[in-house]
N, CA, C and O atoms as CSV, one atom per row, in Angstrom:
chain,resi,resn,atom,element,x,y,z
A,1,UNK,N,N,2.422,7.933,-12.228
A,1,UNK,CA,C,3.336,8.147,-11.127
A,1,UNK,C,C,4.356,7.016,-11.104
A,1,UNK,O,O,4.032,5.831,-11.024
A,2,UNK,N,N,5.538,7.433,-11.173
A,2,UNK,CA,C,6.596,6.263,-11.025
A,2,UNK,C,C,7.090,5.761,-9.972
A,2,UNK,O,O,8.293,5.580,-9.786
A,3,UNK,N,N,5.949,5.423,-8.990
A,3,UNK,CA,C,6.081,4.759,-7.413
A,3,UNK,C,C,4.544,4.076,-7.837
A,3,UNK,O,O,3.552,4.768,-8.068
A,4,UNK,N,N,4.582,2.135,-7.902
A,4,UNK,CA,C,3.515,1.776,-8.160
A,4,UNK,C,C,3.730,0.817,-6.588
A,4,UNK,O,O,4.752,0.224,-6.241
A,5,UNK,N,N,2.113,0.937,-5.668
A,5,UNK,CA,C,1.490,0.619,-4.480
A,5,UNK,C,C,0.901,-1.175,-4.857
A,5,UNK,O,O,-0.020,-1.451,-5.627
A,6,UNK,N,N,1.487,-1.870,-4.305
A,6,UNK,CA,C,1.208,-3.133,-4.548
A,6,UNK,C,C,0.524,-3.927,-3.249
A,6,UNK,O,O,0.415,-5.137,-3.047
A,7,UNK,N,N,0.150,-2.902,-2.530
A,7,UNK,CA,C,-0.694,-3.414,-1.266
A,7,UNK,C,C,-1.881,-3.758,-1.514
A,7,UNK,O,O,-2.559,-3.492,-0.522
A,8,UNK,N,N,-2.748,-4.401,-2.652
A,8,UNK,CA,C,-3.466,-5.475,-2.744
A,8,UNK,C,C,-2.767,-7.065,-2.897
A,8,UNK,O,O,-3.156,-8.096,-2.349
A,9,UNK,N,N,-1.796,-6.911,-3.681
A,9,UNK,CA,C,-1.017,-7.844,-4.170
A,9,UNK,C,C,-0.538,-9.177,-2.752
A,9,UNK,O,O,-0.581,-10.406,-2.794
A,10,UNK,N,N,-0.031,-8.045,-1.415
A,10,UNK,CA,C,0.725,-8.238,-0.408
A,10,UNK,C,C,-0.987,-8.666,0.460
A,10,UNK,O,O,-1.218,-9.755,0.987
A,11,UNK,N,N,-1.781,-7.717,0.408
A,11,UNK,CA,C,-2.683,-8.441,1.000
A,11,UNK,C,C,-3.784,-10.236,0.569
A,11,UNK,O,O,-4.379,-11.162,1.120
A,12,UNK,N,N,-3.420,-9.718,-0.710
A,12,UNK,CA,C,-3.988,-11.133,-1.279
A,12,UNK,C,C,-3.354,-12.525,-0.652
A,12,UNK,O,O,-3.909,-13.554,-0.267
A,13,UNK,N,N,-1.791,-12.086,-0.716
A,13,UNK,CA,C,-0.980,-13.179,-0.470
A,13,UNK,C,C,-1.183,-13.850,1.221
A,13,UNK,O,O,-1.005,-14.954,1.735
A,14,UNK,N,N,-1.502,-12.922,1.547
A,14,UNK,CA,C,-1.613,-13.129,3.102
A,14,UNK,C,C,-2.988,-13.135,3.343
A,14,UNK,O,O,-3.343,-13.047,4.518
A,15,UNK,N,N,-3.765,-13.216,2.535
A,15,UNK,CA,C,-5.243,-13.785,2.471
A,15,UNK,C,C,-6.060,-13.023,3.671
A,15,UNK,O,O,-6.789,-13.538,4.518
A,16,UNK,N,N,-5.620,-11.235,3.438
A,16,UNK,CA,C,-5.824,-10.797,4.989
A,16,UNK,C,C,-6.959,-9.428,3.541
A,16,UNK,O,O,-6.558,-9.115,2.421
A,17,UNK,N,N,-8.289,-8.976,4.204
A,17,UNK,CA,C,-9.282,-8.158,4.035
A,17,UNK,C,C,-8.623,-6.587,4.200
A,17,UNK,O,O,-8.023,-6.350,5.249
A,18,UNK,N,N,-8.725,-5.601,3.247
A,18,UNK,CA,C,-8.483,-4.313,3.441
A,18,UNK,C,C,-8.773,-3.694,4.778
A,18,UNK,O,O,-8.011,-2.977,5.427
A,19,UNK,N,N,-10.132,-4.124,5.132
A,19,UNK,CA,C,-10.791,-3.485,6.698
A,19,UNK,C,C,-10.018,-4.175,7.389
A,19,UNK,O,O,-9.661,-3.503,8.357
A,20,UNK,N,N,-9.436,-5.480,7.394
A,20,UNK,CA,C,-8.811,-6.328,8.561
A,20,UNK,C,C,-7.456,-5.295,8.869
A,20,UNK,O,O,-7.171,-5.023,10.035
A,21,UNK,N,N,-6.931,-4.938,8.117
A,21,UNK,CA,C,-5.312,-4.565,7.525
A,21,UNK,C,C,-5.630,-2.754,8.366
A,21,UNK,O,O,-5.017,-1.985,9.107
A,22,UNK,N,N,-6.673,-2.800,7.804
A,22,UNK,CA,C,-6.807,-1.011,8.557
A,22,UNK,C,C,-7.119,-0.920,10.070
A,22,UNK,O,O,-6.641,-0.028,10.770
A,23,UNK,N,N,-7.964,-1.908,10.554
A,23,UNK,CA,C,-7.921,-1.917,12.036
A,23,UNK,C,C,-6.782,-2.408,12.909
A,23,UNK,O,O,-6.603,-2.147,14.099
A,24,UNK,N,N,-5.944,-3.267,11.998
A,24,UNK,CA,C,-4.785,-3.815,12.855
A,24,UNK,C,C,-3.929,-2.796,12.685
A,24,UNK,O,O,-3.013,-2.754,13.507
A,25,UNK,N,N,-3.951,-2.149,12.044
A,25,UNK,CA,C,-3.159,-0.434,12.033
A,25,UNK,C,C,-3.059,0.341,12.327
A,25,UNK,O,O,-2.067,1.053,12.478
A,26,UNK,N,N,-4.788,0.552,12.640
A,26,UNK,CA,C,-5.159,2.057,12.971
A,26,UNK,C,C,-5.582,3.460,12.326
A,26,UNK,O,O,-5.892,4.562,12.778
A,27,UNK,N,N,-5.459,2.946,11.172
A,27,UNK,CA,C,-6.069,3.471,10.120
A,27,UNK,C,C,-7.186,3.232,9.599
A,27,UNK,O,O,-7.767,2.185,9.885
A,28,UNK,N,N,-7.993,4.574,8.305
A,28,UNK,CA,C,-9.399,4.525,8.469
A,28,UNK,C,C,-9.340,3.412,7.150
A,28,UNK,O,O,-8.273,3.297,6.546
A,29,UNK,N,N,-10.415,2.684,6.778
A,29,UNK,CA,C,-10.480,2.076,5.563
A,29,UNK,C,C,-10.501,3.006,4.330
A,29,UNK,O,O,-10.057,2.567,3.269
A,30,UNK,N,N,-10.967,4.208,4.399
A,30,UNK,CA,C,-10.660,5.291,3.412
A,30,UNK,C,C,-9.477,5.678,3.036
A,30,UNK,O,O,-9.255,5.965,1.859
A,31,UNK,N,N,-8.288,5.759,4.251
A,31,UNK,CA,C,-7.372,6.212,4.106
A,31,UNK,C,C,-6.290,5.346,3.535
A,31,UNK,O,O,-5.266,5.645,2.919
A,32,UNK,N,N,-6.875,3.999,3.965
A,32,UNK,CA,C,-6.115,2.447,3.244
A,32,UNK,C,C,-6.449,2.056,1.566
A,32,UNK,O,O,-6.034,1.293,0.693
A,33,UNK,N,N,-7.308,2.941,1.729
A,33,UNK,CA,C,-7.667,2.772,0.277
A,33,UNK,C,C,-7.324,3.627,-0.815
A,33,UNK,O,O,-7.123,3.198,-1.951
A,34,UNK,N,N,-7.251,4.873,-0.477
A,34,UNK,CA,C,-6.437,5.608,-1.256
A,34,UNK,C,C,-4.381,5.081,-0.885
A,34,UNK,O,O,-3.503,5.314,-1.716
A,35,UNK,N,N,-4.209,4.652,-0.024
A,35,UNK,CA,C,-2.739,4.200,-0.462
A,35,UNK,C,C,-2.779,3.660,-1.627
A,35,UNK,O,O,-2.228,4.090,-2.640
A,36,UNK,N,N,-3.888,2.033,-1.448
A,36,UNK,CA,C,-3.553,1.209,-2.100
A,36,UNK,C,C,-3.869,1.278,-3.319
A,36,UNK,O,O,-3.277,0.528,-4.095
A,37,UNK,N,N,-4.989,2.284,-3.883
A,37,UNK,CA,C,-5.057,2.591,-5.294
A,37,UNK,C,C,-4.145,3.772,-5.541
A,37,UNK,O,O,-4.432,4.263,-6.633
A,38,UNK,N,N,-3.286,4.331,-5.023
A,38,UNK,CA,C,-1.900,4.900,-5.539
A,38,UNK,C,C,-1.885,6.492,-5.331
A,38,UNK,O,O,-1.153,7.443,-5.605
A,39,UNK,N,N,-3.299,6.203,-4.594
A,39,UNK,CA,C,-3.731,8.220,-4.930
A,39,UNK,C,C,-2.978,9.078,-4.028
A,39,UNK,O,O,-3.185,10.291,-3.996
A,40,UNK,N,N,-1.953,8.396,-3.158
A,40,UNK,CA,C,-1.854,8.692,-1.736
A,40,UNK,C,C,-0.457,9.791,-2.426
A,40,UNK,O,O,0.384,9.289,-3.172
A,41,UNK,N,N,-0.406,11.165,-2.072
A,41,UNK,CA,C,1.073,11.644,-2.046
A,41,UNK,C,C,2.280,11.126,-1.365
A,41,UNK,O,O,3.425,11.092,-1.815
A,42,UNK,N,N,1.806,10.683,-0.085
A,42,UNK,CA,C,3.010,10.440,1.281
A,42,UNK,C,C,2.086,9.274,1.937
A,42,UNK,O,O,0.878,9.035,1.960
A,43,UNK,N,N,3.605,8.492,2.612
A,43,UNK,CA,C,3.344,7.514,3.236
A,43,UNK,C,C,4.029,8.299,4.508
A,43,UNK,O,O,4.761,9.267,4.299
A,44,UNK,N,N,3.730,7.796,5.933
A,44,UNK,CA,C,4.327,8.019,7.152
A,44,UNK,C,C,5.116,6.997,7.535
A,44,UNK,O,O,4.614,5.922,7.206
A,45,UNK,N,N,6.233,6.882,8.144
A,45,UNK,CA,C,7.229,6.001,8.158
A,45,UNK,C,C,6.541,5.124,8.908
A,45,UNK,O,O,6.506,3.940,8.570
A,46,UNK,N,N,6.021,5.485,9.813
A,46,UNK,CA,C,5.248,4.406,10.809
A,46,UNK,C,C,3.989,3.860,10.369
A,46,UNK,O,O,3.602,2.760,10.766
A,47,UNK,N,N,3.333,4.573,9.571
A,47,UNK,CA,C,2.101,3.598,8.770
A,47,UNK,C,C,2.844,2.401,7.823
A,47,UNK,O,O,2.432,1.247,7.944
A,48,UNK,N,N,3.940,2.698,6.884
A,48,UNK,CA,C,4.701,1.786,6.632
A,48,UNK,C,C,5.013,0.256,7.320
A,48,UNK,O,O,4.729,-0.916,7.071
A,49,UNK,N,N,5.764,1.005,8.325
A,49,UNK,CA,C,6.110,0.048,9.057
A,49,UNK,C,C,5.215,-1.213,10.215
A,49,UNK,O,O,5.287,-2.357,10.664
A,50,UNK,N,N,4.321,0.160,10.224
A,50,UNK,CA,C,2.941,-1.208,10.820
A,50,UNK,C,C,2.400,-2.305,9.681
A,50,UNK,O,O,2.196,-3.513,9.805
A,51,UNK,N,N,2.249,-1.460,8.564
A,51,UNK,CA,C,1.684,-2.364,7.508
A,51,UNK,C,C,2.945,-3.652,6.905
A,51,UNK,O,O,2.715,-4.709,6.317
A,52,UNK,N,N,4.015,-3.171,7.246
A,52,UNK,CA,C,4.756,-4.488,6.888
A,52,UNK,C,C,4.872,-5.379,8.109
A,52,UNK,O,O,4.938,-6.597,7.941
A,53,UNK,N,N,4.904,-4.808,9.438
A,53,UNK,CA,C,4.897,-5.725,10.658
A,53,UNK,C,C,3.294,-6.317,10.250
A,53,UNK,O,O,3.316,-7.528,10.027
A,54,UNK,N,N,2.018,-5.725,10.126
A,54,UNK,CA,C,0.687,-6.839,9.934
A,54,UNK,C,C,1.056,-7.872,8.962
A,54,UNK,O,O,0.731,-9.034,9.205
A,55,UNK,N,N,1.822,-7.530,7.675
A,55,UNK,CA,C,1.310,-8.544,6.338
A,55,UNK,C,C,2.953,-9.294,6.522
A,55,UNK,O,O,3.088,-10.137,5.635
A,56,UNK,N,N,4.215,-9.201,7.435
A,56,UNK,CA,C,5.202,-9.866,7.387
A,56,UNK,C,C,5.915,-9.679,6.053
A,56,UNK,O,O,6.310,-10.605,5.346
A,57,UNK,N,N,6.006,-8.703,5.854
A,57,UNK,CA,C,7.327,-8.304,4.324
A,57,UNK,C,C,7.731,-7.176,4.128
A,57,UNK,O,O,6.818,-6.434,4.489
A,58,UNK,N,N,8.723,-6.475,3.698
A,58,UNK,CA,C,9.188,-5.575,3.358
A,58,UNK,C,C,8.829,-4.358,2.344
A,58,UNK,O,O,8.380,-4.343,1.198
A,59,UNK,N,N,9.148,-3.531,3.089
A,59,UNK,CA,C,9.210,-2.339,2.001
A,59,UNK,C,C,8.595,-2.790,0.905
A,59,UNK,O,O,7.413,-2.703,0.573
A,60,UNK,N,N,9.873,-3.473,0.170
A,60,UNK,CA,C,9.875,-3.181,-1.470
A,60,UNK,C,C,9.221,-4.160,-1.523
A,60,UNK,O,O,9.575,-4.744,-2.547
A,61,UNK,N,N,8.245,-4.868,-0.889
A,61,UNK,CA,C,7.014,-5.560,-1.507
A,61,UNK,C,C,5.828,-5.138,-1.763
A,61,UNK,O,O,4.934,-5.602,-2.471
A,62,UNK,N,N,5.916,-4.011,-0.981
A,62,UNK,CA,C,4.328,-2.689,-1.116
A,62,UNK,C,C,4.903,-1.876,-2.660
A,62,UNK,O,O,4.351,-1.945,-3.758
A,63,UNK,N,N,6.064,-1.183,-2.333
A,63,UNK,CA,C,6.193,-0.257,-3.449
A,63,UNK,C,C,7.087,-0.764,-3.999
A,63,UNK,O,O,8.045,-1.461,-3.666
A,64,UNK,N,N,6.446,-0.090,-5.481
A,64,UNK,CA,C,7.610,-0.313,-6.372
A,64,UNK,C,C,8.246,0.476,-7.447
A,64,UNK,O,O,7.362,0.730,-8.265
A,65,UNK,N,N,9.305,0.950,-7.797
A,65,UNK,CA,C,9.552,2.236,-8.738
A,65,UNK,C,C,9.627,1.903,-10.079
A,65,UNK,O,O,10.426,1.055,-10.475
A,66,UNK,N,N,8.789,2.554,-10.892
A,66,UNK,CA,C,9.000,1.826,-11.982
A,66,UNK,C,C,9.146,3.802,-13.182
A,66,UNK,O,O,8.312,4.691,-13.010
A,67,UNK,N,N,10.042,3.912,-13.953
A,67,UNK,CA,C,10.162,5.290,-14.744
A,67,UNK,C,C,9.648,4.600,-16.198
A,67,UNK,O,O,10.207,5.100,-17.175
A,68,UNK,N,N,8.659,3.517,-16.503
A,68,UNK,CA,C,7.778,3.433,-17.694
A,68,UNK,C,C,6.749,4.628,-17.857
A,68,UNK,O,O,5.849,4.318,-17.076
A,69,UNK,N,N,6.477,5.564,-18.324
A,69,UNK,CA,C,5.831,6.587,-18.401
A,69,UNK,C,C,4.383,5.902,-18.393
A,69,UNK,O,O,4.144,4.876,-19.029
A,70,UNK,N,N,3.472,6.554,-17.632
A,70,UNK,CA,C,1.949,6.253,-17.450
A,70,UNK,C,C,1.125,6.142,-18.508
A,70,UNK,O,O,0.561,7.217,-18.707
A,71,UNK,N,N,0.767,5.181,-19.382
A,71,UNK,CA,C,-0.277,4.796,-20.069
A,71,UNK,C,C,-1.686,6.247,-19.919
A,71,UNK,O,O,-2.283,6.769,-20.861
A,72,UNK,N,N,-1.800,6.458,-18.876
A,72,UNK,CA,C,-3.091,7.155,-18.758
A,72,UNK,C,C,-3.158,8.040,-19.427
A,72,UNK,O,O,-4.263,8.236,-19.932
A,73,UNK,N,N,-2.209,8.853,-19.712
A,73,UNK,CA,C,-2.057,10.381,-20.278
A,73,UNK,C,C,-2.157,11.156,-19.584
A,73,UNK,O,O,-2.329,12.277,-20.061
A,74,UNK,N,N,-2.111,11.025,-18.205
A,74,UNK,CA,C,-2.112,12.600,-17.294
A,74,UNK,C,C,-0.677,12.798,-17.059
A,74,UNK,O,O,-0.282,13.792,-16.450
C-alpha cells in the first residue's frame, strides 16, 4: 500500500504506550492497532486529529506516501 502508518515511530518518540494513546483517544486498543500496522482502509478526520493533538505533531508525521511498489507481493 502506498500510504505507510508511522504511528509507532511518533509514539516511540514521545515515549507514550499504544494502550496509553488509545484511551487518551477513545479508541479500542484493537482498533489502534490495526491503524498502526497499516491494515486500516480509512482514517476519520477526528481520530487523526486527536492522535496528533495526544503525541503533539502533524499529519505527515503519522503518514507517509511512498509509490515504491510493496516488497510483499500482494
Amino acid at each position: 500500500m502506498p500510504i505507510i502508518v508511522n504511528l509507532d515511530v511518533m509514539l516511540a518518540k514521545r515515549k507514550m504506550r499504544s494502550n496509553e494513546l488509545a484511551e487518551h483517544i477513545g479508541i479500542t486498543t484493537a482498533n489502534l492497532s490495526i491503524l498502526k500496522t497499516g491494515k486500516a482502509k480509512a482514517i476519520r478526520f477526528s481520530t487523526l486529529e486527536a492522535i496528533c493533538k495526544a503525541l503533539d505533531c502533524q499529519p505527515g508525521d503519522i503518514l507517509e506516501f511512498s509509490d515504491v511498489p510493496d516488497s510483499s507481493g500482494a
